[in-house]
C-alpha positions in Angstrom: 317.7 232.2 188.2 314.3 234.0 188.2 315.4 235.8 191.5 318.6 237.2 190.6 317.2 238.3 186.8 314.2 240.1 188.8 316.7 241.9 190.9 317.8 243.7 187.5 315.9 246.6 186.5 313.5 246.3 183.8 313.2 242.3 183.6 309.9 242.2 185.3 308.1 241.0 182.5 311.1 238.5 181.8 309.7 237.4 185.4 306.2 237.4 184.7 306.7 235.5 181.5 308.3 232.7 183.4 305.2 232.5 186.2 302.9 232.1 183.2 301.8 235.7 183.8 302.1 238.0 180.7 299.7 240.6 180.9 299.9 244.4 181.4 298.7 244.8 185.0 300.9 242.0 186.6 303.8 243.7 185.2 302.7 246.9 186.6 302.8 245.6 190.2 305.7 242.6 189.9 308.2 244.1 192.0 305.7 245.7 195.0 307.7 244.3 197.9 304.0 243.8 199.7 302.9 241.4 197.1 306.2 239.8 196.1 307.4 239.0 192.5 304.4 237.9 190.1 302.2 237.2 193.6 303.4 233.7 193.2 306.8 233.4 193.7 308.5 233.3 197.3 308.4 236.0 199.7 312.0 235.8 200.2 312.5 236.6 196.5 311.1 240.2 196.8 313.7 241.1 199.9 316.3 240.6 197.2 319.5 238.3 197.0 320.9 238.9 200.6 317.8 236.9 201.6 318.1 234.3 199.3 322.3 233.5 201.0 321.0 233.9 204.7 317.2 234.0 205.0 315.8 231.9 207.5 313.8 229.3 206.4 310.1 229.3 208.1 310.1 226.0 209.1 306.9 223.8 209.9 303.6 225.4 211.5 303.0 224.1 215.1 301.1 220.8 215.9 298.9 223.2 218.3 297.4 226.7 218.1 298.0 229.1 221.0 294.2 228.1 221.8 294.6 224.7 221.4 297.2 224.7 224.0 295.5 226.6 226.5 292.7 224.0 226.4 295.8 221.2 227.1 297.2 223.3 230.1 293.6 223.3 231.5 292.8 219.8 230.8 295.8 218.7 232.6 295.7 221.2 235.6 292.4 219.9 236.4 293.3 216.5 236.2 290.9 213.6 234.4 287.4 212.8 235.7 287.2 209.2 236.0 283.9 208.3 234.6 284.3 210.5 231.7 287.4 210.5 230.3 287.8 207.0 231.8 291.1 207.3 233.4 292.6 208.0 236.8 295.6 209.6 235.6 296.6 211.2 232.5 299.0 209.5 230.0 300.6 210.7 226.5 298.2 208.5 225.0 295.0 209.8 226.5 296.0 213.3 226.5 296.5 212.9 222.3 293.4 210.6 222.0 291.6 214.0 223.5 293.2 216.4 221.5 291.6 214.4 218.7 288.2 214.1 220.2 287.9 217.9 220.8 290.2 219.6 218.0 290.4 216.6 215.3 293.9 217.2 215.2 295.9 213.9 215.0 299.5 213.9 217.1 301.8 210.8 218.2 302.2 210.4 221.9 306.0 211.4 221.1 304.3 215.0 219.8 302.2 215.2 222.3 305.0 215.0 225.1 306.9 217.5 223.1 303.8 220.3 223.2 303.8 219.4 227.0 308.1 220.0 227.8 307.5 223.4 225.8 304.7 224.1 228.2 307.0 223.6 230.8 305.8 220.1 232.4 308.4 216.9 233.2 307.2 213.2 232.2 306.9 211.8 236.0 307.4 207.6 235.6 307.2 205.8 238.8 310.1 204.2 240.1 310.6 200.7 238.9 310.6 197.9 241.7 311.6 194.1 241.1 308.5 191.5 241.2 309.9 189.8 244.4 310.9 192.8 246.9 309.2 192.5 250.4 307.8 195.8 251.2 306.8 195.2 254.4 310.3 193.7 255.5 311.7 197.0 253.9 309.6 199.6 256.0 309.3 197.6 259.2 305.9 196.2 259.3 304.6 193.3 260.6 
């Protein structure tokens, strides 16, 4: 309602009155498309009612900075060091359990392998083999 009675010339102080926002200079500056209607309201509100039918929405804010992710690739490119990190390989879980340590920045493992597919790695599992299969029969030893 606010939006479409701000897109009618002279209701800006209508407007303002309805953010809490009476005085003289807000009304001066409530329709500047750089600061929006009454600085409060909605960007999307200043670019008038076409954005208000098809504007996209913003959507969340990444898990991970750009810098954060660089320091993911390079963790995982050079591999973990055993007697620090304490593993011998890297799983979801140890690679989120870092990301905290170093960036306090709390993610699920399912997160975490998200950030990585977007980074362009694959989830390797080994192959799964059945308790009693002979391995030596299989590849010919003795």
């Amino acid at each position: 309602m606010a939006a479409a009675a701000a897109m009618r010339p002279g209701s800006a102080v209508w407007v303002c009155r309805l953010c809490g926002k009476e005085d003289q200079e807000t009304v001066q500056w409530t329709v500047s498309p750089t600061n929006g209607l009454c600085g409060s309201m909605p960007a999307d509100w200043a670019r008038g009612p076409d954005a208000l039918i098809d504007g996209k929405a913003p959507g969340q804010r990444p898990k991970l900075d750009d810098a954060q992710r660089q320091a993911l690739v390079a963790i995982i490119e050079s591999g973990p060091i055993p007697s620090i990190h304490g593993v011998v390989r890297w799983r979801l879980i140890d690679l989120a359990r870092w990301l905290h340590a170093e960036f306090a920045v709390s993610l699920d493992e399912t997160t975490v392998g998200r950030e990585l597919k977007k980074l362009g790695y694959v989830k390797l599992t080994a192959r799964p083999r059945h308790h009693a299969q002979d391995t030596d029969r299989r590849t010919g030893g003795v």
